[in-house]
C-alpha positions as a printed NumPy array, in Angstrom:
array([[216.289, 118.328, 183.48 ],
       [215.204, 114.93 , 185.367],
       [214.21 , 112.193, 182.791],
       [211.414, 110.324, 183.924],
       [209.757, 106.623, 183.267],
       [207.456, 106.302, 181.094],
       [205.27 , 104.059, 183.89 ],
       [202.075, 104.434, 185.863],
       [203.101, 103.756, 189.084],
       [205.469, 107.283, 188.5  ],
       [202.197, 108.756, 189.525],
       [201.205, 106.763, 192.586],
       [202.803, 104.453, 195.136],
       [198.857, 104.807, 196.789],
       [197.276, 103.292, 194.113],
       [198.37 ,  99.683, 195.241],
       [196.677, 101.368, 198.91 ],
       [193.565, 101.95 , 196.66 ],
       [192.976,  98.572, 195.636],
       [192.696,  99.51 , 191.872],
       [194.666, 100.198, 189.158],
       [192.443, 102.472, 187.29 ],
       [188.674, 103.956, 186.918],
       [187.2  , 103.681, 183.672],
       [183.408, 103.121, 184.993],
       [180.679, 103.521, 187.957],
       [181.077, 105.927, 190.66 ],
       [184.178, 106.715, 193.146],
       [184.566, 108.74 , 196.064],
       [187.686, 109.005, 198.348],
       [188.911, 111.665, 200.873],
       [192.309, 112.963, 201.107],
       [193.797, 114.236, 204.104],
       [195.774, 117.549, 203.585],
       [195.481, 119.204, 207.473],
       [196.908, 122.327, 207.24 ],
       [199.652, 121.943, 204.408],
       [200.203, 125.605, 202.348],
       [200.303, 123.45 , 198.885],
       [199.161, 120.755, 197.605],
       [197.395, 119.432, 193.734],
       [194.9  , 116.702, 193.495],
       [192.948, 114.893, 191.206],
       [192.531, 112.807, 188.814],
       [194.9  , 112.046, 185.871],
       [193.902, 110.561, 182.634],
       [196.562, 106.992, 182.132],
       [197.099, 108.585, 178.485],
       [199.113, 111.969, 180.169],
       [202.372, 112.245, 178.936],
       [205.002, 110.975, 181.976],
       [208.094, 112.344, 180.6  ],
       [207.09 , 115.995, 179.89 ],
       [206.705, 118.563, 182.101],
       [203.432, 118.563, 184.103],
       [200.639, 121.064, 183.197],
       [197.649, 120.188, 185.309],
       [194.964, 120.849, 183.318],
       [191.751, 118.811, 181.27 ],
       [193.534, 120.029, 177.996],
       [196.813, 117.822, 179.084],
       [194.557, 114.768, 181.118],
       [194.371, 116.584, 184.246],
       [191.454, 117.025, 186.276],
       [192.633, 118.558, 189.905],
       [192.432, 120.988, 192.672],
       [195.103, 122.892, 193.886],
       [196.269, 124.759, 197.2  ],
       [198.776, 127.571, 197.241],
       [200.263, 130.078, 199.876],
       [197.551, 128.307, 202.715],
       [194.515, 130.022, 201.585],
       [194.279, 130.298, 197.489],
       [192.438, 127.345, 196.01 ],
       [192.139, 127.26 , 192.385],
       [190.064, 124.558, 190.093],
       [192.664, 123.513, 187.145],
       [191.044, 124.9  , 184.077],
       [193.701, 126.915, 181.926],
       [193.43 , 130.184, 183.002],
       [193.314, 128.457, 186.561],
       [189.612, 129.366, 188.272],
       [190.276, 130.74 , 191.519],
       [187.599, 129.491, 193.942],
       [186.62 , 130.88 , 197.992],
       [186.744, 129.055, 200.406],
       [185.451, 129.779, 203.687],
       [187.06 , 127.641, 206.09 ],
       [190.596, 126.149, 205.104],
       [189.254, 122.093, 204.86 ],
       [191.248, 119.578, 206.502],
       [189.802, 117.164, 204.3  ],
       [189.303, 117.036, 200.538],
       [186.436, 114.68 , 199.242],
       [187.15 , 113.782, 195.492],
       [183.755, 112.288, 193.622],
       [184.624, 110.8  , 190.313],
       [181.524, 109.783, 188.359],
       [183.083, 108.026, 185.286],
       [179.651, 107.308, 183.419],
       [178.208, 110.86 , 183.645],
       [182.352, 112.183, 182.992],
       [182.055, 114.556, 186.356],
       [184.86 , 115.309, 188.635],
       [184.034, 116.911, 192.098],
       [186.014, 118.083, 194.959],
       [184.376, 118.805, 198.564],
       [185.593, 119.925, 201.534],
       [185.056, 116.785, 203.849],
       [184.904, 118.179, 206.56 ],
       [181.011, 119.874, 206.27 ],
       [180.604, 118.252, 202.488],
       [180.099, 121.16 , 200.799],
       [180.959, 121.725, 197.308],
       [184.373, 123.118, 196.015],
       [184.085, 122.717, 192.2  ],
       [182.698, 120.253, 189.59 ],
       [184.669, 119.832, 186.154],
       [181.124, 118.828, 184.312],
       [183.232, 117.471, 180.583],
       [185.359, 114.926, 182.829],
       [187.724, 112.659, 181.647],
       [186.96 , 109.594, 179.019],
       [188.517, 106.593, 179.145],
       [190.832, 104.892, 182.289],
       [192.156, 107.378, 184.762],
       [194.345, 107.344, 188.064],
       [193.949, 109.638, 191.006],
       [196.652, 111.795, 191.524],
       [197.948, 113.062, 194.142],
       [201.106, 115.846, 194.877],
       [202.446, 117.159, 197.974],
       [204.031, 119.631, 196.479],
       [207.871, 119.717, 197.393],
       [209.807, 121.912, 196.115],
       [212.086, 122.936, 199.165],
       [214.515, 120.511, 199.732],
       [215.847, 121.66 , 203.111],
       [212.573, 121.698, 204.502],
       [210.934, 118.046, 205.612],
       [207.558, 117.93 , 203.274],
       [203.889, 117.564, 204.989],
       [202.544, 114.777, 203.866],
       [198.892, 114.516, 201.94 ],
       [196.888, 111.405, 203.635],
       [194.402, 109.038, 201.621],
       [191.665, 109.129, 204.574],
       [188.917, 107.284, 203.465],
       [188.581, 105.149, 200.497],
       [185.393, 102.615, 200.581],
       [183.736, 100.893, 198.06 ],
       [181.003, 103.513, 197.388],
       [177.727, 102.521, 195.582],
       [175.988, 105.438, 194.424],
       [172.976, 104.209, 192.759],
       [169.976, 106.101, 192.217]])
C-alpha cells in the first residue's frame, strides 16, 4: 500500500493556480474542463479529510463531488452513490460553492443547467478537488482543465 503525506497540497498542485488556499466563506464558482474524458471525480474536499487513508468520496468522509464513469454514468457522491441523467455528455463542469448557505452545485457549463446540489454542504475550510482518474498506467491519462476561475460576486 502507498503511504501518503499528511499535507494539503497532496490534494492540489492547482490550488496555487487558484489563488487561494482554502474557502471557508462567501460564494465561489469555477469551471473545470473535462472534454470528453470516460472518468473523472470532482469537488470539493473538506481540509479536515483524512490524507493517509484510503479515499471514500463522500459528505460522511469530507467529500462533496461529482463523478464520471465508463463516458456516460454520472453519479452525485452521496453513499449509496445517486446516479444522475444527463442529456448531453458536458464538456464543461461548473462547480458553485456557496460556503455561507453550506451548498455545493455542479452544472454542466456548457448550457448552465443543473447537475446536482448537495443542500447540507461542508462547514468549516475546504479545498476543491480535483481527480483525473488514472488508474492505467500504460495508457497516457487525459487531463481535467481548470477553465475559468474569476473572482465571482454573487450578491443578492
Amino acid at each position: 500500500m502507498v503511504s501518503y503525506p499528511s499535507n494539503p497540497k497532496r490534494f492540489l498542485q492547482c490550488v496555487n493556480v487558484l489563488g487561494a488556499q482554502s474557502f471557508q466563506a462567501g460564494r465561489h464558482y469555477w469551471e473545470v474542463g473535462v472534454g470528453s474524458k470516460a472518468k473523472w471525480d470532482l469537488g470539493v474536499a473538506s481540509e479536515r479529510v483524512d490524507r493517509q487513508a484510503r479515499v471514500k468520496l463522500s459528505p460522511e468522509s469530507g467529500y462533496w463531488t461529482l463523478r464520471l464513469r465508463e463516458g456516460d454514468q454520472y453519479s452525485a457522491g452521496t453513499q449509496p452513490w445517486t446516479r444522475l441523467q444527463v442529456g448531453c455528455s458536458p464538456q464543461r463542469i461548473g462547480v458553485f460553492l456557496d460556503c455561507d448557505e453550506r451548498k455545493v452545485s455542479f452544472y454542466n457549463a456548457d448550457d448552465m443547467s443543473l447537475l446536482y446540489t448537495f443542500s447540507n454542504g461542508p462547514r468549516g475550510r475546504v479545498l476543491p478537488f480535483f481527480s483525473p482518474c488514472v488508474s492505467d498506467t500504460n495508457q497516457k491519462p487525459q487531463p481535467i482543465q481548470l477553465l475559468h476561475y474569476p473572482p465571482v460576486d454573487l450578491t443578492y
